[in-house]
N, C-alpha and C positions, 0 to 999 in steps of 0.2 A: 794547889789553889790557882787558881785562872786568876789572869788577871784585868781587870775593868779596864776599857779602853774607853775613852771621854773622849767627845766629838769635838770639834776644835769649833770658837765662840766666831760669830761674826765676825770680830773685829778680828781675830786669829785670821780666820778665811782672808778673807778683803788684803790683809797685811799680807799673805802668802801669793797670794794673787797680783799683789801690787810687785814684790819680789820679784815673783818670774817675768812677771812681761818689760820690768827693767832687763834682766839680763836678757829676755830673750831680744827687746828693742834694740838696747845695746850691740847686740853681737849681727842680726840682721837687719836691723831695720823695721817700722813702724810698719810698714805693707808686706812683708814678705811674715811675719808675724800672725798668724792663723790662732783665735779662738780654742783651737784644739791645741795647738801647739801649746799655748797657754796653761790649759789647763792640766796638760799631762807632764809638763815645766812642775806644776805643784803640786803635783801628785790627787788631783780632783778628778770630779767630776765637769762633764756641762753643768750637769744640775746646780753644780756650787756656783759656776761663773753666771749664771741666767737668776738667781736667784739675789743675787748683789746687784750684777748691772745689763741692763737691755740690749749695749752692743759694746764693742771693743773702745767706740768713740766716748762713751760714757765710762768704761776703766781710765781712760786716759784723762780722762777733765778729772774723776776722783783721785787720779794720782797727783796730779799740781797742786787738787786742793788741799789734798792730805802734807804734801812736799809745804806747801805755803805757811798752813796753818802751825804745824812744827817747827818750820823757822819763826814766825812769829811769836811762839810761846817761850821758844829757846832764848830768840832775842831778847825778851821781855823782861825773863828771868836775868839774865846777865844784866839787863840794866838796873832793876831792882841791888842789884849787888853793886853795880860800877858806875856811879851817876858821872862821874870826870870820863871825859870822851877818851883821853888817853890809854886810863886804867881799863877803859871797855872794848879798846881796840885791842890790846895786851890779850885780856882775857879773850875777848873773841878769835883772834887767831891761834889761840891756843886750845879752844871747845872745838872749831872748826877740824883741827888736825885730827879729834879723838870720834867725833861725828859719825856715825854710820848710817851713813844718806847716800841710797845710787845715784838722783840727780843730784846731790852737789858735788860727790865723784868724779860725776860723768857730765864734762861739760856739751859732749855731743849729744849723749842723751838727753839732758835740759833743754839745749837749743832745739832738737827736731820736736820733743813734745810741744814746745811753745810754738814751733811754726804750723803742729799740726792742729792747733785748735786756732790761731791766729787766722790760718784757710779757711776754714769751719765759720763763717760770717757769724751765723746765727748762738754761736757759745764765744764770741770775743767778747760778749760783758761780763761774763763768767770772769772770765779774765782777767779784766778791767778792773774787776772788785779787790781782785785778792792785789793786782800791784799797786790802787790806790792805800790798800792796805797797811802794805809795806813801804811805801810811801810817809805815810802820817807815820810810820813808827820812827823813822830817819828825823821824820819834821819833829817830832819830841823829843826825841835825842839831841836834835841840832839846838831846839830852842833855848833861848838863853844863856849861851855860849860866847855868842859875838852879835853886838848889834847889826853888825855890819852881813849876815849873812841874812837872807832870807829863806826862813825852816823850811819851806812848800819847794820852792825851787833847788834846794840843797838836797833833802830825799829826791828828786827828780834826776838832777845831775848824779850823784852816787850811785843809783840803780844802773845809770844807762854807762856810770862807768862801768861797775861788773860784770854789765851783759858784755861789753866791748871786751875786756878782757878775756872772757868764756870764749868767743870770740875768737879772742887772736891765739889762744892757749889752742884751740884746735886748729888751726892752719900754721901756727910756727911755735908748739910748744919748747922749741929748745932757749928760745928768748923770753919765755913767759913763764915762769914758775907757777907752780899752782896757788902758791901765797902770795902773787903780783897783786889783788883788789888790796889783803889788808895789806902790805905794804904800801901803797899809793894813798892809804889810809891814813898814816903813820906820816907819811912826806907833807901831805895836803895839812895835817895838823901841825907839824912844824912850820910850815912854809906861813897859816895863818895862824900863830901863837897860840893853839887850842890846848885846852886842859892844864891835868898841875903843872907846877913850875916846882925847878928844882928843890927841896928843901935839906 
């Protein structure tokens, strides 16, 4: 009996797609990176890649968005479960480890993809959206915690710590562990008396 081979769904494509041109980014570079390379990375055709997105610059804005909106949902979830900032840093450093994300992997691949749409003038509100985004999820999470903090500027500051770390994890990762954000997470919350208290 033969057997039925079933075309793989959109959202299959796109995810396999998104796949290779991580590792292929990863491994060369976001220019040395060819459309064809791409697709033969995932075993397609053109047809598949042209039938999703118009250019390579357009894979690339759908992979942040896809990258953004799954942290977001992840995050969301985890707060629904761990309203105590403590309990949610715990938990998140411990999803974080089991995660399989190439950019949150790959702090070099994160950083070039963001510089390369940051270039791109005309898709930096693209941009713009998804980190006011993640923004307001930090401002919810902070809110209510300490009068003394201000929700808006506290996601603001936390973001631009992780990007700093991503950062410095790639120029001297032997002093930056790849758990150095929630760590500094953990510190900052002691340091401002956040969350339970011993019971």
């Amino acid at each position: 009996m033969s057997r039925v081979r079933t075309r793989p769904t959109r959202e299959d494509t796109r995810q396999r797609l998104f796949d290779a041109a991580a590792r292929l980014f990863e491994r060369c570079g976001i220019g040395a990176a060819s459309i064809d390379a791409i697709v033969a990375e995932a075993g397609f055709t053109r047809g598949a890649f042209y039938s999703n997105f118009a250019t390579k610059e357009d894979l690339i804005i759908a992979m942040l968005e896809d990258h953004a909106e799954r942290s977001l949902q992840h995050h969301r979830q985890l707060l629904a479960r761990h309203r105590d900032p403590a309990d949610f840093v715990t938990a998140l450093g411990a999803a974080e480890r089991s995660r399989k994300d190439p950019l949150g992997r790959a702090p070099l691949l994160h950083m070039e993809l963001i510089l390369f749409v940051a270039r791109a003038e005309i898709r930096r509100p693209e941009l713009a959206r998804r980190l006011r985004a993640r923004r307001a999820l930090i401002a919810e999470m902070v809110a209510g915690t300490s009068g003394e903090i201000d929700p808006a500027w506290a996601g603001a500051m936390l973001l631009a710590l992780e990007d700093g770390f991503r950062l410095h994890r790639l120029i001297d990762p032997a002093s930056t562990p790849a758990d150095s954000f929630i760590h500094s997470l953990s510190e900052l919350q002691r340091l401002l008396g956040l969350g339970r208290k011993d019971r």
